[in-house]
N, C-alpha and C positions, 0 to 999 in steps of 0.2 A: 449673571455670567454671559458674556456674547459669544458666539460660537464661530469657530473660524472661518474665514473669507470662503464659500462657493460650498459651505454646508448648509442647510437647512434646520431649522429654529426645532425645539420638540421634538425631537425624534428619538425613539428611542429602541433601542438595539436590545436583542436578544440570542444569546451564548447558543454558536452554533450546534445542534443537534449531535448525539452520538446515534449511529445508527450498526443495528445487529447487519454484517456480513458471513459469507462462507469464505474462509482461505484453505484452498487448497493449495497446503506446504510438498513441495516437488525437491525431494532430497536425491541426489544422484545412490544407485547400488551400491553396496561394497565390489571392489574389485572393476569399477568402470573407471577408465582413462579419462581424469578430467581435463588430460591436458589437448585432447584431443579437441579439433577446428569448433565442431558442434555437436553435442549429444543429442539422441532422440530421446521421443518420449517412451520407449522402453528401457531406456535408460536410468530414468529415475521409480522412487516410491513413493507413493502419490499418498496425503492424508489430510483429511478434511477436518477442520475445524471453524465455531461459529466464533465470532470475536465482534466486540464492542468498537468502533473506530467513531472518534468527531472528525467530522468532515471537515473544517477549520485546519486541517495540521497538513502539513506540505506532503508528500509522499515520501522524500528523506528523512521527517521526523517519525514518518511510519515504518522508514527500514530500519530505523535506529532504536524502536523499540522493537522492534522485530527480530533484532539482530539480538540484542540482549536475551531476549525470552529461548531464539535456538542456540544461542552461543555461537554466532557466524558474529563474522564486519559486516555493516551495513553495507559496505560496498561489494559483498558476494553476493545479493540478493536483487533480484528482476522480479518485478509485479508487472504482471499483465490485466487488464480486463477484456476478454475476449482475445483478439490477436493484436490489440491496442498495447506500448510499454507504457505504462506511465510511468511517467519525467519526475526527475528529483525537485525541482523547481518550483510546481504547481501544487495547490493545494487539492485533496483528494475532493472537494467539492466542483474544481472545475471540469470533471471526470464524469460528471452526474452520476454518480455512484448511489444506488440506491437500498434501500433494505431489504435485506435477502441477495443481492446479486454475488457473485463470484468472483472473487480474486484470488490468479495462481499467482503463486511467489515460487520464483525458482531458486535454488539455491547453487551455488557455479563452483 
């Protein structure tokens, strides 16, 4: 089998890793105005879980299981790492997201 024009012969690839994370899920209060410009952070309720993620999958396929598991639209949810958003577009490896770090997901 020849291998396509500006790839290289023998190579052989291995299925991107899943790597243990912290998310800290940021669910806004009862009774807080979501309609309001921008919430603080006493605004929401903060809870920490550890969760399995491949780094392989865009950060949209990771709101969209994210979204299923709290019962939100993917498109209510913002991840951050640190004061970084990460982008729907990118996969969460281009992030250097490593094991054990921390991702907030907020939910809007």
């Amino acid at each position: 089998m020849m291998s396509a024009p500006g790839l290289k012969d023998n190579i052989t690839f291995e299925a991107a890793p899943d790597i243990e994370v912290v998310l800290t899920i940021m669910r806004p209060r009862p009774g807080v105005n979501r309609d309001k410009t921008k919430l603080s952070q006493s605004d929401y309720d903060a809870t920490d879980n550890e969760a399995n993620i491949n780094i392989s999958r865009t950060i949209l396929e990771l709101k969209q299981s994210l979204g299923k598991l709290l019962d939100v639209e993917s498109t209510e949810l913002r991840i951050f790492k640190g004061t970084v958003e990460l982008q729907d577009a990118h996969q969460i490896m281009d992030y250097e997201i490593q094991t054990d770090d921390n991702l907030t997901v907020y939910i809007n």
